[in-house]
C-alpha positions in Angstrom: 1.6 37.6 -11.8 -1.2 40.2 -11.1 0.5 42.1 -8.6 4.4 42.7 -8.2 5.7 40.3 -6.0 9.3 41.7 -5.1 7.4 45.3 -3.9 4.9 43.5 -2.0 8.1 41.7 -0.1 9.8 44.5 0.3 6.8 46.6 1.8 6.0 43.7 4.2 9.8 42.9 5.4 10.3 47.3 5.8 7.3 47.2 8.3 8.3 48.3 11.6 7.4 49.5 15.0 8.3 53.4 15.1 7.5 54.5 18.7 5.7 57.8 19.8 8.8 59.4 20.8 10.1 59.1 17.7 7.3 60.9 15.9 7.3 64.5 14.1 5.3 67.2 14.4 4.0 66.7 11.1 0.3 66.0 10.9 -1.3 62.8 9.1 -4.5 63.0 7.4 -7.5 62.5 7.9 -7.4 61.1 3.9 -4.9 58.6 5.1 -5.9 57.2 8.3 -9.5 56.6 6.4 -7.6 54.3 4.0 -5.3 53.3 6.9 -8.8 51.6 8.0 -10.5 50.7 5.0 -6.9 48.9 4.3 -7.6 47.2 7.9 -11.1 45.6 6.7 -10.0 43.8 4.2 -8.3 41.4 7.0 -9.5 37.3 6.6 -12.5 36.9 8.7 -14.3 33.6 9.7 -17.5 33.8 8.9 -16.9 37.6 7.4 -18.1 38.5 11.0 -15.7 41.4 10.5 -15.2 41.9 14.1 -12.7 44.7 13.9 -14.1 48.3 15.6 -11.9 51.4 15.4 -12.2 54.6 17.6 -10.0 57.5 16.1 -8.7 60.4 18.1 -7.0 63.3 16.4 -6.7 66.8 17.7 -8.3 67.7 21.3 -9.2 64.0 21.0 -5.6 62.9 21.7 -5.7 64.9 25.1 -8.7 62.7 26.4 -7.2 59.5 25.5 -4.0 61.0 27.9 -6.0 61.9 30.3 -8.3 58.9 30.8 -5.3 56.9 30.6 -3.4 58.5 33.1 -6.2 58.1 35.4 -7.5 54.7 34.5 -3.9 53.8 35.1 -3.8 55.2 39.0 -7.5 53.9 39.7 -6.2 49.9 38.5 -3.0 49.9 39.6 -2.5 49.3 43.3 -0.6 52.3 45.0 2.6 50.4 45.8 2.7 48.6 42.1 2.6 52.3 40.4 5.5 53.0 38.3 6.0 57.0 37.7 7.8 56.3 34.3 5.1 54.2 32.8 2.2 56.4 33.8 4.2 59.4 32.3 4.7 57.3 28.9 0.9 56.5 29.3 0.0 60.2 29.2 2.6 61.2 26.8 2.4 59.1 24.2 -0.9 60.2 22.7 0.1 63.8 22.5 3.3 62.8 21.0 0.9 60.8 18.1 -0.7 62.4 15.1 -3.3 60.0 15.7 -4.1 57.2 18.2 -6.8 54.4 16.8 -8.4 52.0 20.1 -8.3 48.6 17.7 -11.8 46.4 19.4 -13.2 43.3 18.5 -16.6 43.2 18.6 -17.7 39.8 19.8 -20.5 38.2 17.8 -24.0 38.0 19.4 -24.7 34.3 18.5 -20.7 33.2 19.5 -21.0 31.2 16.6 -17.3 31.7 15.7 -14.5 31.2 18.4 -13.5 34.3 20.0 -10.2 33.7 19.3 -10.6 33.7 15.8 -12.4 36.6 16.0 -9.0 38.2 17.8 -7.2 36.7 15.2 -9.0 38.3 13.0 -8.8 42.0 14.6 -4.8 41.2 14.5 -4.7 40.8 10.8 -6.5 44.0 10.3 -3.9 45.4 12.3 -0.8 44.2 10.5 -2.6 45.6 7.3 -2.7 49.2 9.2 0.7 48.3 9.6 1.9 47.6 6.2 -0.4 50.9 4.6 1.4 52.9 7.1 4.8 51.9 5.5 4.0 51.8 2.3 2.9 56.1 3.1 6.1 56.2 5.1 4.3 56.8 8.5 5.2 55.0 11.3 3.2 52.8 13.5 3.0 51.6 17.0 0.8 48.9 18.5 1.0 49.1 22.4 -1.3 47.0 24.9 -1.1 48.1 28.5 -2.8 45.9 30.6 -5.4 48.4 31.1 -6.6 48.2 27.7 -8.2 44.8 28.9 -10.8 46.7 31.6 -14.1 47.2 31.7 -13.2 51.0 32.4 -11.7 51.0 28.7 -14.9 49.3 27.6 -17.2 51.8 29.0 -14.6 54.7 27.6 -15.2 53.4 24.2 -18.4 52.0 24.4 -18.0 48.3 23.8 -20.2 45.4 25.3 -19.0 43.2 28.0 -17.9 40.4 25.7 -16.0 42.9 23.4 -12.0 43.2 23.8 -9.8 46.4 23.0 -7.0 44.6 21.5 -4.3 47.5 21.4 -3.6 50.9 21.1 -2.5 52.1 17.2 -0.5 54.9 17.9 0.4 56.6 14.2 2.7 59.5 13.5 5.7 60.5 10.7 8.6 59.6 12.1 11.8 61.8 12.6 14.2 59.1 12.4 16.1 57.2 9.7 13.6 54.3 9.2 14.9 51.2 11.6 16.6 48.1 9.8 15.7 44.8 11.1 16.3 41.0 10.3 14.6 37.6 11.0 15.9 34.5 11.3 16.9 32.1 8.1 13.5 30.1 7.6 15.5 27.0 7.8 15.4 27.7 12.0 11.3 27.8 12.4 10.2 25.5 9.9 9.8 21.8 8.7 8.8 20.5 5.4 6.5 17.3 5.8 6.1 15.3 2.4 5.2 12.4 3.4 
């Protein structure tokens, strides 16, 4: 075996979803996040269009996401639909973060490949900043607000028309016991064909 198998496992069924408000204080690095993302590159890609493209905020960063979310939020959202507690967790949850990363596919210029392979793709790179955020014990959170989807976010983070923000990465140490969790036996989601 050229890798051990029963840590691998391990790391992959300890991965969870650690929320904002469960964060520390503590800082991450700026050392970690990079191999956070050079972690997230090494996703399958059709075509090796790597379509994944990663905006980082840290520091006085964080405040803008907040703040264009918040606002984004009220200028989408009719005035009658508007929820107070969701656009407070909007604007709190980046501040909250030691880092926030916008996750975007970047849609090929020729269209060549499916653009839902290409989402699948930015996925995959996201479940590996999942699993190198376990494997440092930091904890991870990837939220999509409907917002996310907008041609405001697009212009925010610069993306082309046909590009997609696929989810907010919200990163942070966490100041809980780390969750437990369990899946179903395999036996319930899965038939074995052999003939």
């Amino acid at each position: 075996m050229r890798f051990n198998l029963s840590e691998i496992s391990e790391l992959i069924k300890n991965r969870r979803t650690i929320y904002p408000e469960q964060f520390s204080q503590r800082k991450v690095h700026k050392e970690q996040i990079e191999l956070i993302l050079n972690n997230a590159q090494w996703a399958p890609t059709h075509g090796n269009t790597q379509p994944w493209r990663f905006h980082v905020f840290m520091e006085e960063g964080l405040q803008t996401l907040s703040s264009f979310l918040g606002k984004t939020y009220q200028d989408l959202t009719a005035k009658e639909d508007q929820n107070d507690s969701k656009l407070a967790k909007l604007i709190r949850r980046p501040l909250l973060s030691s880092t926030v990363i916008a996750v975007s596919m970047k849609r090929q210029d020729s269209e060549k490949i499916l653009e839902l392979e290409e989402i699948e793709a930015v996925a995959c790179a996201i479940q590996n900043m999942y699993l190198t955020c376990t494997a440092y014990g930091l904890g991870g959170f990837w939220a999509t607000p409907k917002l996310i989807y907008s041609e405001k976010m697009n212009e925010f983070l610069g993306l082309g028309s046909k590009d997609k923000c696929l989810g907010l990465f919200y990163i942070g140490y966490p100041e809980i016991d780390w969750p437990e969790s369990h899946r179903k036996p395999l036996e319930y989601n899965t038939q074995w064909i052999s003939k």
